[in-house]
C-alpha positions as CSV (number, residue, x, y, z in Angstrom):
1,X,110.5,89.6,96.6
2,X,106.7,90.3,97.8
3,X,104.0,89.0,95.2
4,X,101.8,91.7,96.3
5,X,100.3,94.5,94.2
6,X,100.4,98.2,94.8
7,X,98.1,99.7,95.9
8,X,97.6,101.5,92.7
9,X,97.1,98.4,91.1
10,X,94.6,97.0,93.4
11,X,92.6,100.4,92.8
12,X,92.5,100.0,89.3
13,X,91.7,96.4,89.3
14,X,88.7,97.8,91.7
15,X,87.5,100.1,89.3
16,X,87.6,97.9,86.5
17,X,85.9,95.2,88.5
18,X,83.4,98.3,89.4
19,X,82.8,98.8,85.9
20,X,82.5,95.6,84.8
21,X,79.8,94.8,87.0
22,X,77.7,98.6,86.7
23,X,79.0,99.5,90.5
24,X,79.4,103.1,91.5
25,X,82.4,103.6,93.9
26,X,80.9,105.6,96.3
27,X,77.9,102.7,96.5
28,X,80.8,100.2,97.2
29,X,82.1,102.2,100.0
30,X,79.0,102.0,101.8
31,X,78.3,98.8,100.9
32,X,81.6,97.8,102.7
33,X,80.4,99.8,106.0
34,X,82.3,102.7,105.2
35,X,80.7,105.8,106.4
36,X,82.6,109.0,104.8
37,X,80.4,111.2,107.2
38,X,82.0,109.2,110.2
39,X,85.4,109.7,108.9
40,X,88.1,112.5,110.1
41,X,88.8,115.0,107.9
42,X,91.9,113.7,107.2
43,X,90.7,110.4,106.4
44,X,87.9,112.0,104.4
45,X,90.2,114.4,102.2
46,X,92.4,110.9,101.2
47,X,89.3,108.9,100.5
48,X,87.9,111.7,98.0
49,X,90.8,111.4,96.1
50,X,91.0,108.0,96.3
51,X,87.2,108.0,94.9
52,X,87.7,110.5,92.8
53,X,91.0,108.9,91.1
54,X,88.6,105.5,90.7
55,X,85.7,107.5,88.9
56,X,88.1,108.9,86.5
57,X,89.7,105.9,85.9
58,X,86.0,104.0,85.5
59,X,85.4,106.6,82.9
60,X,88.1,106.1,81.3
61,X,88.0,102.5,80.9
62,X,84.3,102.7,79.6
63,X,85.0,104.9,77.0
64,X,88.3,103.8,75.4
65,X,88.5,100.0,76.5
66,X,90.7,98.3,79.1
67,X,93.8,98.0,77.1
68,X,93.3,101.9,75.6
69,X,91.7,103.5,78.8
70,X,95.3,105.7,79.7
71,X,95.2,106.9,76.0
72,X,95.7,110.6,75.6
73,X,96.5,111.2,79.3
């Protein structure tokens, strides 16, 4: 048995580490040398969801807590 997260998990442990610390996603991504101008569309289409599922999730975690932040989904 693998002791590895999902990927989902990893994402939300990003975002919460992203709010924790007052860092935007899309600053991260740039920070890390990712260029979504540079990327396929493909690529690009996956990554704005990807974003996009990170900001919501930031969101959410600011405004209800970390244990309350999938309340009322």
């Amino acid at each position: 048995m693998s002791n590895h997260s999902s990927h989902s998990r990893i994402r939300l442990v990003l975002a919460q580490f992203c709010v924790a610390h007052s860092l935007d996603i899309e600053e991260l991504y740039e920070a890390l040398g990712i260029k979504i101008g540079d990327a396929n569309a493909e690529a690009l289409a996956h990554m704005a969801g990807l974003i996009d599922g990170m900001n919501i999730a930031a969101a959410r975690i600011k405004e209800h807590g970390l244990h309350q932040w999938t309340k009322d989904i």
